[in-house]
C-alpha positions in Angstrom: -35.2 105.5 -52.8 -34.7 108.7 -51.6 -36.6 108.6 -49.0 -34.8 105.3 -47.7 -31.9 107.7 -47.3 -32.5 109.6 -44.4 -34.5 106.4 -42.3 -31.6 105.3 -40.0 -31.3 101.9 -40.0 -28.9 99.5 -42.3 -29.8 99.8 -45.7 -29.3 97.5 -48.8 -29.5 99.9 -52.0 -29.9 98.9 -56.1 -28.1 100.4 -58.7 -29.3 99.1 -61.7 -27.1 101.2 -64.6 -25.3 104.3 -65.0 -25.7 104.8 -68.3 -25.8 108.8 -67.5 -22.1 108.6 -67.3 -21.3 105.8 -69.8 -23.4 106.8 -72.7 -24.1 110.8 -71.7 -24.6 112.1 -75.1 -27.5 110.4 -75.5 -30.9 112.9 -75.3 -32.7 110.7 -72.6 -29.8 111.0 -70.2 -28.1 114.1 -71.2 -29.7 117.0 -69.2 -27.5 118.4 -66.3 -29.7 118.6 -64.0 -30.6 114.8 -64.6 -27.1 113.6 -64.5 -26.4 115.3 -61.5 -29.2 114.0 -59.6 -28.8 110.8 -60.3 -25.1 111.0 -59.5 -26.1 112.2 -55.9 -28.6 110.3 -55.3 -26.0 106.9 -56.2 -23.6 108.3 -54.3 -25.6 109.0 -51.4 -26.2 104.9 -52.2 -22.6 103.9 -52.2 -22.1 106.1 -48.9 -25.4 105.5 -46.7 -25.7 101.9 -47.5 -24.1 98.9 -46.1 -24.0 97.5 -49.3 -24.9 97.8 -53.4 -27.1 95.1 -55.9 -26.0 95.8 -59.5 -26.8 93.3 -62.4 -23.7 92.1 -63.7 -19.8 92.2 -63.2 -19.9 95.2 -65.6 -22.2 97.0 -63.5 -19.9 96.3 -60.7 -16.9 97.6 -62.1 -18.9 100.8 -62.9 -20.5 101.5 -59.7 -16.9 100.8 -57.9 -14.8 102.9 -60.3 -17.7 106.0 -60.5 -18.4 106.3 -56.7 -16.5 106.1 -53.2 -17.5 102.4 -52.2 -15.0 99.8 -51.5 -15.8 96.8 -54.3 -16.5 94.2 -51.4 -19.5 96.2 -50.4 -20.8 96.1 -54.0 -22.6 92.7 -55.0 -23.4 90.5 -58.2 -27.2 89.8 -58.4 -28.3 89.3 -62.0 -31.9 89.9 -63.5 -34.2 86.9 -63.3 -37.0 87.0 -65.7 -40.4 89.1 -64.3 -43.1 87.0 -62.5 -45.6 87.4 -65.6 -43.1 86.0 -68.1 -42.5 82.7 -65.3 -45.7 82.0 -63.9 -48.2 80.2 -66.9 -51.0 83.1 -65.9 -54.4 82.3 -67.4 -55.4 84.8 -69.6 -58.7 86.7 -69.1 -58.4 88.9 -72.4 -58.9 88.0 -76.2 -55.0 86.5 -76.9 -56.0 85.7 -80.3 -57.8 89.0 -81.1 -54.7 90.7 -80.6 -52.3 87.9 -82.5 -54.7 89.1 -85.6 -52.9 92.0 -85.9 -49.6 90.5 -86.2 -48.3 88.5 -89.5 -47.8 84.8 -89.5 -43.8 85.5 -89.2 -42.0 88.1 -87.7 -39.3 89.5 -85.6 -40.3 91.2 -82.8 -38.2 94.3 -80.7 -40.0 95.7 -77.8 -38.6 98.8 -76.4 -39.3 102.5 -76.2 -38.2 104.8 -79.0 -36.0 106.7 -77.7 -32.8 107.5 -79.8 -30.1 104.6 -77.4 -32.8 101.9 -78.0 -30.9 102.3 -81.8 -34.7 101.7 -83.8 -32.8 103.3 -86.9 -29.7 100.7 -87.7 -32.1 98.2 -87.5 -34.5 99.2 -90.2 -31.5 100.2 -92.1 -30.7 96.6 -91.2 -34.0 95.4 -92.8 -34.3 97.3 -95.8 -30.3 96.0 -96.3 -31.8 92.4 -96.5 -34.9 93.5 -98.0 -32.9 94.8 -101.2 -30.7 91.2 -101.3 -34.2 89.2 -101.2 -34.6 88.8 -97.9 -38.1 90.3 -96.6 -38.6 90.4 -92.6 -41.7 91.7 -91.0 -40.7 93.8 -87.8 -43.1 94.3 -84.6 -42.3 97.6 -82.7 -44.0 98.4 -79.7 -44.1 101.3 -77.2 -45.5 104.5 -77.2 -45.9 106.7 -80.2 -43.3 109.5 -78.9 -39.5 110.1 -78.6 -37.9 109.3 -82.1 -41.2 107.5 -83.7 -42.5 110.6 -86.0 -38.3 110.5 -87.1 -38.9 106.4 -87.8 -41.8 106.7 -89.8 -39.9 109.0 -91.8 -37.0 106.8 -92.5 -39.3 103.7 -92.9 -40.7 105.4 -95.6 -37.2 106.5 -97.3 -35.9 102.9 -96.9 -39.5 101.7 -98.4 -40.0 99.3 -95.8 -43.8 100.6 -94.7 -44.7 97.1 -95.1 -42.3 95.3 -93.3 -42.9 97.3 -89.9 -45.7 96.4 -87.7 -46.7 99.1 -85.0 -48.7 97.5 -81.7 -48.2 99.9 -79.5 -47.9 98.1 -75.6 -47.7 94.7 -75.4 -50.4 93.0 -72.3 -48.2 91.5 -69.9 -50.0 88.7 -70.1 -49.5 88.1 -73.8 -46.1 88.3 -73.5 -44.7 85.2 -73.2 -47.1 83.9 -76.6 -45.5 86.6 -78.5 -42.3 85.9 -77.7 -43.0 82.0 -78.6 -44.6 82.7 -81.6 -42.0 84.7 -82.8 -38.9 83.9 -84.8 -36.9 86.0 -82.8 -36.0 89.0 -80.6 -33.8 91.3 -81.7 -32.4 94.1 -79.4 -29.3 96.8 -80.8 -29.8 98.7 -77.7 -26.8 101.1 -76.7 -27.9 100.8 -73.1 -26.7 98.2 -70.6 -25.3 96.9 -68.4 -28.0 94.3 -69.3 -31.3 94.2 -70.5 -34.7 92.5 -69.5 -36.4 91.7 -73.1 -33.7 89.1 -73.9 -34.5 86.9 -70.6 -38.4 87.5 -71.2 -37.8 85.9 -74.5 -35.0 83.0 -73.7 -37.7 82.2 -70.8 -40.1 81.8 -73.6 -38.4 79.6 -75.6 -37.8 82.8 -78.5 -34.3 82.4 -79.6 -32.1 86.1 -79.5 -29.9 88.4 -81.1 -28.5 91.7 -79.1 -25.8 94.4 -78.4 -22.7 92.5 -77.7 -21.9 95.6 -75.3 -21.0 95.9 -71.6 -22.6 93.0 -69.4 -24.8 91.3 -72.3 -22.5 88.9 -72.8 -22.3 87.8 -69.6 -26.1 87.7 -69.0 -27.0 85.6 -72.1 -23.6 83.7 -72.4 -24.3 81.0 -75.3 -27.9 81.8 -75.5 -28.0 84.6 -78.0 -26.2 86.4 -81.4 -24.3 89.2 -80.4 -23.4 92.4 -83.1 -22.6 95.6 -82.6 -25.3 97.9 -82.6 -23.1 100.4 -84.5 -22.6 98.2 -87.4 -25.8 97.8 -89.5 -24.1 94.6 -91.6 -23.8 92.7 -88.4 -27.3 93.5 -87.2 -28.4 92.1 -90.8 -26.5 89.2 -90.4 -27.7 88.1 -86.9 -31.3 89.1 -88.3 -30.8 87.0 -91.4 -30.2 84.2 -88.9 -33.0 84.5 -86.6 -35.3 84.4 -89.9 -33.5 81.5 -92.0 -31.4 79.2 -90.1 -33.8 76.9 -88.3 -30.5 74.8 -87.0 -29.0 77.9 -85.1 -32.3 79.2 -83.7 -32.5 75.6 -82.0 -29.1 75.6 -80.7 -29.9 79.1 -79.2 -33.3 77.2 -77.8 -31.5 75.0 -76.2 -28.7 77.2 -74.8 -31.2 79.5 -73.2 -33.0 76.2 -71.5 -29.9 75.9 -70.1 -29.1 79.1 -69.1 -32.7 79.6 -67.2 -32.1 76.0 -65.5 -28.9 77.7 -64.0 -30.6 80.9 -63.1 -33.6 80.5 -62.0 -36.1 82.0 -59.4 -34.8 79.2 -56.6 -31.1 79.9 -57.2 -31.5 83.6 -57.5 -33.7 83.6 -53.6 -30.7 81.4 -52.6 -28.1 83.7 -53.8 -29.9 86.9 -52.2 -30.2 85.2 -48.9 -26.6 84.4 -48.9 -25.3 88.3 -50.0 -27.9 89.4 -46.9 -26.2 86.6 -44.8 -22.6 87.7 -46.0 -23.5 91.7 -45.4 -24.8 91.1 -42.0 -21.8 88.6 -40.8 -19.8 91.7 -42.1 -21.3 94.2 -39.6 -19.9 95.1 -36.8 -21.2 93.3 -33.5 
């Protein structure tokens, strides 16, 4: 990216969140010296480029209101889900020696832990339901840094050591079994604009419950249960729904077949070629 700054030729630049500005006082984006380089090198985007992708109308009205770029230069192109969650890959590895290690039921949330992926009002979340009789095993992955040495130590003050399963990375190829033999994904994220996990797992036929913050909404419209991540009663509530109510998980099935029939890989090439063919009629002859 920075390179593509100083080749002279037309460029079409990315901006994919600037949650350095919007949610600064968390420890992953907080350093100076981060925050200012990535506000130089965005607005070295919004100025050297003939025109800016961001994910959502949210993202838009972020990039437009932080930087010098007139909003018609600055267009709509949400996430689509990755090619190893859409393509039916045949998988070379042991699939079911790695499903061993997961109970027969379970919520899964797949995410780094750092502190504004929100890991701690969701166990609070499960040990809530745990003590009112509701007991929901929980599949973590990611690396074993950040905040996890802080989680195990909750986990173990909420006493929910056996509700937590640990895997570490998830194959890529596994992915989409994971997500289908789940009972849900659940995401309290602080970040956004939007989020990949939740189209991995609509794609996959895994019904969802996330952040209703910034451009969520409007990525997963009818095909997900939205809380705020703020509120551990809400998070227990959606979570309570994902692992009892079999009617609302198959309406949110069936909302997120819709939702990948009207964004799909076809739609989203079609929509890209006609933002290139709208920046290039734009240029001057």
């Amino acid at each position: 990216d920075v390179i593509s700054l100083y080749i002279k030729t037309d460029k079409l630049n990315a901006i994919h969140d600037l949650m350095h500005r919007y949610e600064s006082h968390f420890p992953e984006v907080s350093k100076f010296f981060q925050r200012k380089y990535r506000d130089i090198l965005f607005g070295s985007f919004c100025k050297e480029s003939v025109a800016i992708l961001v994910d959502s109308h949210v993202g838009k009205d972020h990039v437009t209101e932080s930087y010098e770029i007139d909003e018609q230069r600055v267009f709509v192109l949400p996430f689509i889900p990755p090619s190893y969650i859409i393509e039916n890959r045949k998988i070379q590895n042991d699939l079911k020696s790695f499903c061993s290690q997961l109970p027969e039921n379970y919520l899964i949330y797949p995410a780094q832990f750092w502190k504004h992926k929100n890991h701690s009002n969701l166990l609070r979340a499960i040990s809530s339901l745990k003590e009112a009789g509701t007991n929901i095993n929980l599949v973590l992955t990611g690396k074993k840094s950040y905040e996890y040495h802080n989680l195990l130590i909750l986990i173990k003050e909420l006493n929910i050591e056996e509700n937590v399963i640990f895997v570490n990375f998830i194959p890529e190829d596994y992915l989409r079994n994971v997500y289908n033999n789940s009972k849900g994904l659940v995401m309290p994220t602080f970040f956004g604009p939007t989020n990949i996990p939740p189209l991995e797992a609509v794609f996959s036929g895994c019904p969802v419950a996330v952040s209703g913050i910034y451009g969520m909404p409007e990525q997963l419209n009818d095909a997900a249960l939205y809380f705020n991540p703020k509120v551990v009663e809400e998070i227990a509530d959606a979570l309570k729904i994902l692992w009892t109510n079999k009617i609302r998980c198959e309406e949110l099935k069936r909302n997120g077949i819709k939702l990948m029939n009207n964004w799909n890989q076809d739609i989203f090439y079609k929509k890209f070629e006609t933002i290139i063919s709208e920046i290039v009629n734009s240029q001057p002859k």
